[in-house]
N, C-alpha and C positions, 0 to 999 in steps of 0.2 A: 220728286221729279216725275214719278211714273211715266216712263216712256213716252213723251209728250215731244221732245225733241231727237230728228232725225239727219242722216246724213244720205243726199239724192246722191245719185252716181250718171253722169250723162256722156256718151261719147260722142265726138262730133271729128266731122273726117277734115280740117282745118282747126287754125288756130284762130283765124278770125273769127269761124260759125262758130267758135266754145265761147271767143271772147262778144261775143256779139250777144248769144244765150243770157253767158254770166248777167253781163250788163243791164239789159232786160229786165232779168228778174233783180236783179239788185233794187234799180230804177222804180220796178213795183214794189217792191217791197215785200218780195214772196222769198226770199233769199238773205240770209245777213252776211253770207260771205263765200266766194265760190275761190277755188286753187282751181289752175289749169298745169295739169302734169304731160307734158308730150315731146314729142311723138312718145306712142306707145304701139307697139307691136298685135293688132290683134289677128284672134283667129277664129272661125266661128262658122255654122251650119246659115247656106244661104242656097233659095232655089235647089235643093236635093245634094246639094254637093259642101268641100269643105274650102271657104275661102278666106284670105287673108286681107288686110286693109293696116294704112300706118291712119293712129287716126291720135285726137289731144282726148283724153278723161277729164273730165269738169267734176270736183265733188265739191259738193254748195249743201250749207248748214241750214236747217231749216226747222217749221214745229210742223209735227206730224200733221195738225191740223189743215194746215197748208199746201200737202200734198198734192190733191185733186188739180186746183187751181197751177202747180206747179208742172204737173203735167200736159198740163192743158196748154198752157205755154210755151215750154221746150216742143211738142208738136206742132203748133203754128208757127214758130222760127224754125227749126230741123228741118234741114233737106233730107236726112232720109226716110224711107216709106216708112217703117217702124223701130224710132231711133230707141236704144237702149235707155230706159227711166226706170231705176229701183231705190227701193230704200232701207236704210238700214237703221235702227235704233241706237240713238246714244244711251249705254247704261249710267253713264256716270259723266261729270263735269266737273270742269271747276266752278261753283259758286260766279264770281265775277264774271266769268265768259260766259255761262249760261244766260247770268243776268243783261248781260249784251246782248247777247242771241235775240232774249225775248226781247229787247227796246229797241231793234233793230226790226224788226220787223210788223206788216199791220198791225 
């Protein structure tokens, strides 16, 4: 598998802009599958000071290769100035979901 598939993590301050994102990327095919978990509580350094926001987390399954294009994306739909986009390596899968993963996507 060599760390070839990843897991984005995107927050979005509505459930429509996560489910609007998801969708998108679904639609292109830059994504095989997004969960929308919210509200969530965040809290975080903005403009020199410390502020809070109720915002949904999107985590959308993807192949690493993909990434670039994947952010590129979630910034053209994101209303915020610098919306959170990281990723994290899948170590392990199962066989069958993996093999989804990849036919699920370009």
């Amino acid at each position: 598998m060599e760390n070839q598939y990843i897991i984005v993590l995107v927050t979005a301050p509505s459930k429509n802009e996560a489910e609007k994102i998801a969708k998108t990327l679904l639609e292109e095919r830059l994504i095989a599958c997004a969960n929308i978990i919210g509200p969530v509580h965040s809290l975080f350094w903005w403009l020199g000071k410390i502020d809070k926001a109720q915002e949904h987390l999107i985590i959308m399954k993807t192949r690493k290769a993909l990434f670039g294009k994947v952010c590129e994306r979630v910034k053209a739909l994101h209303s915020y100035q610098i919306p959170e986009i990281i990723a994290m390596p899948i170590t392990e899968g199962s066989k069958d979901y993996l093999k989804w993963l990849d036919e699920s996507l370009e």
